[in-house]
MMTF fields as JSON, N, C-alpha, C and O atoms, coordinates in Angstrom:
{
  "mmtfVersion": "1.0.0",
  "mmtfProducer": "UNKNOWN",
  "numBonds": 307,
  "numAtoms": 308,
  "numGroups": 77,
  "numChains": 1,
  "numModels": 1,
  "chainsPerModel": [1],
  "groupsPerChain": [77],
  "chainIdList": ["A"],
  "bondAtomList": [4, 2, 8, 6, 12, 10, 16, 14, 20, 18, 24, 22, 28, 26, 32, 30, 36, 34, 40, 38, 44, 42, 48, 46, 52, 50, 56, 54, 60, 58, 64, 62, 68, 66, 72, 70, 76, 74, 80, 78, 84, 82, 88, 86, 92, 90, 96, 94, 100, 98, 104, 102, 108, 106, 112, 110, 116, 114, 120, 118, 124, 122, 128, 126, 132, 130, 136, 134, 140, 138, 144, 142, 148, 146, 152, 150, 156, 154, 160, 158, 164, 162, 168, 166, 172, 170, 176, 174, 180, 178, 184, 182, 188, 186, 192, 190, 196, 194, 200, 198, 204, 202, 208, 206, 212, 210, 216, 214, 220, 218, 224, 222, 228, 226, 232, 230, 236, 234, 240, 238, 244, 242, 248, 246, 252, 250, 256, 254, 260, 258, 264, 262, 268, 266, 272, 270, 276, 274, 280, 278, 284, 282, 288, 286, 292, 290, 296, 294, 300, 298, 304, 302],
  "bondOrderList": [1, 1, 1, 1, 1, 1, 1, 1, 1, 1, 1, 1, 1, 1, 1, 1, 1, 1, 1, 1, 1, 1, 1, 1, 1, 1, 1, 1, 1, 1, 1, 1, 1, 1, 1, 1, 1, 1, 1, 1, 1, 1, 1, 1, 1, 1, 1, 1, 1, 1, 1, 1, 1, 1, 1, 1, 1, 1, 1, 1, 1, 1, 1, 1, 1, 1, 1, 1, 1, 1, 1, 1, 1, 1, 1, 1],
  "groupList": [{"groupName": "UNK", "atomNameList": ["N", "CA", "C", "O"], "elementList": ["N", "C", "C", "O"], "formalChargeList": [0, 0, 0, 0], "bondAtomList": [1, 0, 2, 1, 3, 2], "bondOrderList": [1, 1, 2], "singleLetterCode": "X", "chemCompType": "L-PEPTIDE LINKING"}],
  "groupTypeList": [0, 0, 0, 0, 0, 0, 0, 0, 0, 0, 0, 0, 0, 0, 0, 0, 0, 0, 0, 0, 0, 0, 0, 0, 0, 0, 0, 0, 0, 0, 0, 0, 0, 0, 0, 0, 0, 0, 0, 0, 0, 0, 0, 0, 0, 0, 0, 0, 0, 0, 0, 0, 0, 0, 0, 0, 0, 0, 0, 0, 0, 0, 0, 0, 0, 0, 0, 0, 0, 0, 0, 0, 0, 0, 0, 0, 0],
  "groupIdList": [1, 2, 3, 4, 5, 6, 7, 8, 9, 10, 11, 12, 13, 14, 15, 16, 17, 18, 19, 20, 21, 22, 23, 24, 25, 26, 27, 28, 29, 30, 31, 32, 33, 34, 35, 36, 37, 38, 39, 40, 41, 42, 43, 44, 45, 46, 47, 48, 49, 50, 51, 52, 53, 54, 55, 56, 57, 58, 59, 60, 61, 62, 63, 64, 65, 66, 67, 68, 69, 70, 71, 72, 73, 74, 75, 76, 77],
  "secStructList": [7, 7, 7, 7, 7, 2, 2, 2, 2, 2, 2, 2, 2, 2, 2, 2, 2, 2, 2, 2, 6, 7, 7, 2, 2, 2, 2, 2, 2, 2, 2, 2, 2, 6, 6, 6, 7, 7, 4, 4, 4, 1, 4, 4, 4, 7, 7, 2, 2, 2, 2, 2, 2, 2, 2, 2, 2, 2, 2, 2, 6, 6, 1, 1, 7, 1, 1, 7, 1, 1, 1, 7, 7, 7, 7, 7, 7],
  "xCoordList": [80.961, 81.18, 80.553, 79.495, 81.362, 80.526, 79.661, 79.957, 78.452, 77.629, 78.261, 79.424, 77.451, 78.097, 76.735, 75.636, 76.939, 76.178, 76.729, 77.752, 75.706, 76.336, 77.245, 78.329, 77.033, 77.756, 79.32, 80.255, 79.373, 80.068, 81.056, 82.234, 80.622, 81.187, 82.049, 83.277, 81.094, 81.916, 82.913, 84.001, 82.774, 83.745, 85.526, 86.718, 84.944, 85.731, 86.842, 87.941, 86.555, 86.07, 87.436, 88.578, 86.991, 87.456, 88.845, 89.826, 88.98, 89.859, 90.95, 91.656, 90.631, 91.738, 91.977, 93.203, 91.475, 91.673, 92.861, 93.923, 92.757, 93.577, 94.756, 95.734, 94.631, 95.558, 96.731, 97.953, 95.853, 96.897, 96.786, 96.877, 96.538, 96.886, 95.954, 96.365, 94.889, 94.478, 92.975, 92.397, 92.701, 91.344, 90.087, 90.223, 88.871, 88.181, 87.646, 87.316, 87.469, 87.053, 87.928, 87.419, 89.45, 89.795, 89.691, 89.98, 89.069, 89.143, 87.913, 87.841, 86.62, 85.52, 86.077, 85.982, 86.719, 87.207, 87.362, 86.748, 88.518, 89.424, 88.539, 88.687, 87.485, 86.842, 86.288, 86.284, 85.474, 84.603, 85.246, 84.621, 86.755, 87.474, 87.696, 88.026, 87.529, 87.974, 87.188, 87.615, 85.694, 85.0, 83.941, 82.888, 84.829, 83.794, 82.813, 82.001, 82.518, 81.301, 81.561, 82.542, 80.232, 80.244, 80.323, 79.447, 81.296, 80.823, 79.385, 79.021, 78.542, 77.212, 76.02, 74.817, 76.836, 76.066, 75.837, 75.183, 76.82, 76.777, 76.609, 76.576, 76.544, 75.738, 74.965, 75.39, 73.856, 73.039, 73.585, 72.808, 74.561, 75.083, 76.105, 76.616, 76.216, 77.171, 76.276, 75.635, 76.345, 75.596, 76.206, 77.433, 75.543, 75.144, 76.283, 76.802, 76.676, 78.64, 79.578, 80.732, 79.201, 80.508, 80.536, 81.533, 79.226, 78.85, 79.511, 80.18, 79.519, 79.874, 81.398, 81.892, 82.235, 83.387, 83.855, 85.014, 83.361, 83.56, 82.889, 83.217, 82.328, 82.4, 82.894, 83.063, 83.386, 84.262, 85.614, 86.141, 86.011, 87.437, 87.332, 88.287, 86.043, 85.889, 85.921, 86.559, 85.264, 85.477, 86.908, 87.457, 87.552, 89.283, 90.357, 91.164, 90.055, 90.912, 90.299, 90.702, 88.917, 88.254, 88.138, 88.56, 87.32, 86.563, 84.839, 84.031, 84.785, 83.275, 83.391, 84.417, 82.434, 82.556, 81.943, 81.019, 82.913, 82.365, 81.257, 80.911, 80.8, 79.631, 78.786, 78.493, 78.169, 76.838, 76.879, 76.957, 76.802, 77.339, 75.652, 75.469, 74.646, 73.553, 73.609, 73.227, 74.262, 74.083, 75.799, 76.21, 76.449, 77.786, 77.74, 77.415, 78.264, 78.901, 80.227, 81.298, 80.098, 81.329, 82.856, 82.615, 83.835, 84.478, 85.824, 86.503, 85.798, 86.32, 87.895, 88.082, 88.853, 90.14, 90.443, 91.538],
  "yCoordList": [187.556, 186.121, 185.646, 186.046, 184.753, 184.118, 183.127, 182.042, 183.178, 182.662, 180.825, 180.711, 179.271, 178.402, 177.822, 177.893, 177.298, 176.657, 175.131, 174.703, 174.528, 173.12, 173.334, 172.771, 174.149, 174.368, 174.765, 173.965, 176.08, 176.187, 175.39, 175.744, 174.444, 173.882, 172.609, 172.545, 171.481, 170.906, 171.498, 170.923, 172.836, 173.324, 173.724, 173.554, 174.192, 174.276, 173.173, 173.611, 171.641, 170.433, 170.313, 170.265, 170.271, 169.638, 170.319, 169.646, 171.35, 173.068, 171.826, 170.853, 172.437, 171.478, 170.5, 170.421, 169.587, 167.697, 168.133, 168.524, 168.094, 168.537, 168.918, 168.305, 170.614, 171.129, 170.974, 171.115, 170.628, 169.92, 168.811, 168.386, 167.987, 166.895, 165.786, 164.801, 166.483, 166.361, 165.285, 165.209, 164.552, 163.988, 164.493, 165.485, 164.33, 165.063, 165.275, 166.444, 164.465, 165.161, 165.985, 166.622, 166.033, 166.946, 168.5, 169.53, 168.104, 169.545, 170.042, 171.27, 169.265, 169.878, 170.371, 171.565, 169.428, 170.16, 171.436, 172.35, 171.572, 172.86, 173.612, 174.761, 173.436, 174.548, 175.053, 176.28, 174.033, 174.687, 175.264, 176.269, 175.23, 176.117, 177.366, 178.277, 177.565, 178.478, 179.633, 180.737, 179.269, 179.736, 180.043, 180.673, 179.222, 179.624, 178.685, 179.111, 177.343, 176.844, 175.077, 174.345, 174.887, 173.919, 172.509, 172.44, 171.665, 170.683, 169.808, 169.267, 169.631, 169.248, 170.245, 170.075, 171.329, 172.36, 172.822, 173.658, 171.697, 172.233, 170.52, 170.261, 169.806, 168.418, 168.359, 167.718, 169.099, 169.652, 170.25, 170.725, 170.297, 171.355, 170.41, 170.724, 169.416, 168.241, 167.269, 166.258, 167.62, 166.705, 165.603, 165.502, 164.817, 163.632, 163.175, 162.183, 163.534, 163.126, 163.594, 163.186, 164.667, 165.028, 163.679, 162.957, 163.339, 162.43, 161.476, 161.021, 160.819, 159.492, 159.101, 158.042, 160.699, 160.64, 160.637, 160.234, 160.927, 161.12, 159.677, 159.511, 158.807, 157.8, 156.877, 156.003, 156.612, 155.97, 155.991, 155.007, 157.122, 157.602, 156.928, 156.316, 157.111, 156.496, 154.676, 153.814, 154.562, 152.437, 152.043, 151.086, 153.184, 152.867, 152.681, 151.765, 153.961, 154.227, 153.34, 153.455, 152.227, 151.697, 152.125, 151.574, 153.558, 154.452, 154.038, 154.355, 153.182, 153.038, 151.078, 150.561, 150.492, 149.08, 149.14, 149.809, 148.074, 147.694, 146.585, 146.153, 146.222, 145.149, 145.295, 144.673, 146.223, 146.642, 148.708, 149.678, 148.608, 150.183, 151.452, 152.669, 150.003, 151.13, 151.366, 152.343, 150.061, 150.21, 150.436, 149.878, 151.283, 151.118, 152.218, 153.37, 151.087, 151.553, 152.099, 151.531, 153.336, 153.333, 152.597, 151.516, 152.817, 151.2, 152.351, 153.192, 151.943, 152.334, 152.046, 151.036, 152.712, 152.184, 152.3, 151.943],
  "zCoordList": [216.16, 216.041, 214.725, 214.24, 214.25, 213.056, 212.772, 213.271, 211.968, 211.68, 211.769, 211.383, 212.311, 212.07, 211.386, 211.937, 210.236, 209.31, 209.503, 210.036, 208.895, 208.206, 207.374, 207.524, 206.364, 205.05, 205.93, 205.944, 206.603, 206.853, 208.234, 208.278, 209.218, 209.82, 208.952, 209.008, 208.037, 206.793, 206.369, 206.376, 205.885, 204.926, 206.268, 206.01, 207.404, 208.202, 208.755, 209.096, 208.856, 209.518, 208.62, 209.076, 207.009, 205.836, 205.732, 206.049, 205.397, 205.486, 206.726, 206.461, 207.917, 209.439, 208.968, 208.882, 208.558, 208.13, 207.047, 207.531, 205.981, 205.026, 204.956, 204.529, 205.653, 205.978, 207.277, 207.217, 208.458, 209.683, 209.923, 211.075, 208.786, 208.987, 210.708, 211.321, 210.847, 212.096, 211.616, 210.532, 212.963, 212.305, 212.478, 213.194, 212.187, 212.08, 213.439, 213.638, 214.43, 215.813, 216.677, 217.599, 216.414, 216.31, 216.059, 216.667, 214.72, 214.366, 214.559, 214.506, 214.833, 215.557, 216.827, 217.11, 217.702, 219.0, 218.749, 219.301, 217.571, 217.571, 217.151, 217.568, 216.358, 215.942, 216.809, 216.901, 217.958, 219.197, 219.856, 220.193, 220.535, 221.418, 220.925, 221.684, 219.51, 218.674, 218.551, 218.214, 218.914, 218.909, 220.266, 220.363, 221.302, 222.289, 222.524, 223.346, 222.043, 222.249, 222.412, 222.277, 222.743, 223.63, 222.312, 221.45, 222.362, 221.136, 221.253, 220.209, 222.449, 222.056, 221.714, 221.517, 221.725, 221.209, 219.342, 218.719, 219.006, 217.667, 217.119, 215.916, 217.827, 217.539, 216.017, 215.057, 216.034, 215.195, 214.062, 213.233, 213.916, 212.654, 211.725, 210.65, 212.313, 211.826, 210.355, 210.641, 209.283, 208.189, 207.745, 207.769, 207.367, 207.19, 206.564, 207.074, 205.825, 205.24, 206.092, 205.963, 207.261, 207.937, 208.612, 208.618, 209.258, 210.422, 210.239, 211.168, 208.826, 208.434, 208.543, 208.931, 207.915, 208.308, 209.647, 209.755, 210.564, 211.834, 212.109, 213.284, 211.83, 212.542, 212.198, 213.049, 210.719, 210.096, 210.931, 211.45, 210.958, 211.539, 213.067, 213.547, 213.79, 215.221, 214.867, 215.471, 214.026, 213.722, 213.627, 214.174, 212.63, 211.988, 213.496, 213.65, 214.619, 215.51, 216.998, 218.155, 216.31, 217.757, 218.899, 219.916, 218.795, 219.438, 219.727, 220.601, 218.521, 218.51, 218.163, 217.723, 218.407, 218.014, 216.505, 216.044, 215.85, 214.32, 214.133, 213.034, 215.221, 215.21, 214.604, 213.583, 215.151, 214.294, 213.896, 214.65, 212.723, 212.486, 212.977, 212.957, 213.422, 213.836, 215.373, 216.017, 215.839, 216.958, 217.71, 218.728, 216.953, 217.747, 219.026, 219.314, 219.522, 220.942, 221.493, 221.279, 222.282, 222.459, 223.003, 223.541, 222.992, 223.768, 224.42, 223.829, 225.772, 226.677, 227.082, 227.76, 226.786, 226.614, 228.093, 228.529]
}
């Protein structure tokens, strides 16, 4: 099995987005099934620009509330 870095989960994340056209929690999904593992298990491996994109993308698709960007909440469809 392969090593999952920051470096390398970004670079993975970015690689899916790009190429299938998919969004980025998506392609964390896909990466975790891909690999066998649990997505709060790799919580930790997610840096600080992946994060941002991933919650940007959650404000754009109102997944998360735009009220307050420290304190967003999730919102329940």
């Amino acid at each position: 099995m392969p090593v999952l870095t920051k470096h390398s989960l970004a670079e993975r994340t970015e690689l899916l987005v790009h190429r299938d056209k998919i969004r980025y929690s998506e392609a964390i999904t896909h990466i975790c099934q891909s690999l066998g593992l649990d997505p709060s298990d790799i919580v930790k491996l997610i840096s600080p620009p992946l994060y941002a994109k991933i919650e940007a993308e959650a404000m754009a698709y109102n997944f998360i509330s735009k009220r307050n960007k420290n304190t967003a909440s999730l919102v329940y469809a």
